[in-house]
C-alpha positions in Angstrom: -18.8 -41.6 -9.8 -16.0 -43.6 -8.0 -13.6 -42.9 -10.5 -14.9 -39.3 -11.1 -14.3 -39.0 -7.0 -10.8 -40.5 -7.2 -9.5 -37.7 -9.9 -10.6 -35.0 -8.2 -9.6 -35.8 -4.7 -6.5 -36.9 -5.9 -5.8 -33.7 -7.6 -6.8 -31.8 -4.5 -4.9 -34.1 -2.6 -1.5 -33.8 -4.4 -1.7 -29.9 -5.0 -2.0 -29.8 -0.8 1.0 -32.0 -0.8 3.2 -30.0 -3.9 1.6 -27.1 -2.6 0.7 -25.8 -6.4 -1.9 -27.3 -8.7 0.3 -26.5 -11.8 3.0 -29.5 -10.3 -0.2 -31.8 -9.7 -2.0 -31.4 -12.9 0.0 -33.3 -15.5 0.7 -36.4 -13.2 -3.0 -36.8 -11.9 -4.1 -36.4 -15.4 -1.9 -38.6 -16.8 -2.2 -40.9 -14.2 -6.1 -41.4 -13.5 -8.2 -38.6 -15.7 -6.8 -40.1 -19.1 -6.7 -43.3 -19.1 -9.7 -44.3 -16.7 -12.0 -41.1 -17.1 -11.5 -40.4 -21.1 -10.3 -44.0 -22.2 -12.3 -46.4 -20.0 -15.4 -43.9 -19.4 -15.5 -41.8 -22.4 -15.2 -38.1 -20.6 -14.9 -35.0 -22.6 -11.6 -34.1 -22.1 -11.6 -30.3 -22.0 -14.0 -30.5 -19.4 -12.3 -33.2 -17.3 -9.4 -31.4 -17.8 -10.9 -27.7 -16.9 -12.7 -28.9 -14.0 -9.8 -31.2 -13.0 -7.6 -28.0 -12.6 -10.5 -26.3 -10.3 -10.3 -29.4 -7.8 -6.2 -28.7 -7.6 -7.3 -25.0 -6.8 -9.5 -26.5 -3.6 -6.3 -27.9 -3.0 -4.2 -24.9 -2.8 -6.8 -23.2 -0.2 -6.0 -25.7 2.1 -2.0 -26.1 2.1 0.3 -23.8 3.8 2.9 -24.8 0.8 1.2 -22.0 -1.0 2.6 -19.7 1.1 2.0 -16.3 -1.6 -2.1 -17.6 -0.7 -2.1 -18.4 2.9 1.0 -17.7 4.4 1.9 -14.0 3.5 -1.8 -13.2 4.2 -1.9 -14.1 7.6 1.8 -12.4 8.5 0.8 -9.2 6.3 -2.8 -9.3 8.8 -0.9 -9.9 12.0 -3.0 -12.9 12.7 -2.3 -14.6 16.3 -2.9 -18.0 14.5 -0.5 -18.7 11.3 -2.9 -21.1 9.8 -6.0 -18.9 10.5 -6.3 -18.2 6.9 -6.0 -21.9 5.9 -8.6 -22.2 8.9 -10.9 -20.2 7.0 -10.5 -21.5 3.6 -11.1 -25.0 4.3 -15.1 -25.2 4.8 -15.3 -23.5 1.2 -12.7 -25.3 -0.5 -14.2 -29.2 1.3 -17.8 -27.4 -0.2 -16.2 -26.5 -3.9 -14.5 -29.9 -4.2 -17.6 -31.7 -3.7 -19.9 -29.4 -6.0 -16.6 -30.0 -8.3 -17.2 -33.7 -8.2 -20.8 -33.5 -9.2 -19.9 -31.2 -11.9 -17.5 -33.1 -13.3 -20.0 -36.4 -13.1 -22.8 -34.6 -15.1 -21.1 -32.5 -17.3 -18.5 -34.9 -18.8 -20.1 -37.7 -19.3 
């Protein structure tokens, strides 16, 4: 479960710093989700992999380096608050990320 928690908040972690999950994909998976998840534990691949990519998309809700998701949004609605639509993501993507964890602990193993 520890490692299973490390690779996907990793992967949300680094999309919210590249600000795309695309960029964070290959190096998380090739840094943690291969060689501890599918060599040391034995995951299914295609599903670490699938699931993997969903926990960089809980990233994306929460970084304003996706500005085409949460920046242009909140300009285009006239929001007073420029990170009111990062604001409102965040619940559901800290609530998707941890379902994604579970998911990824019973389903690929």
């Amino acid at each position: 479960l520890i490692a299973v928690a490390t690779y996907a908040i990793a992967m949300a972690l680094f999309t919210i710093i590249m600000g795309n999950a695309f960029a964070a994909f290959p190096v998380i998976t090739a840094g943690i989700g291969i060689p501890v998840l599918v060599m040391q534990h034995g995951a299914n691949p295609a599903v670490m992999a699938a699931i993997g990519m969903f926990c960089g998309y809980c990233g994306t809700l929460m970084t304003p380096m996706a500005a085409n998701f949460n920046m242009v949004p909140a300009a285009l609605l006239e929001l007073k608050d420029p990170y009111g639509v990062i604001k409102a993501q965040t619940p559901t993507a800290l609530c998707l990320l941890a379902v994604n964890i579970f998911l990824l602990f019973y389903l690929a193993f």
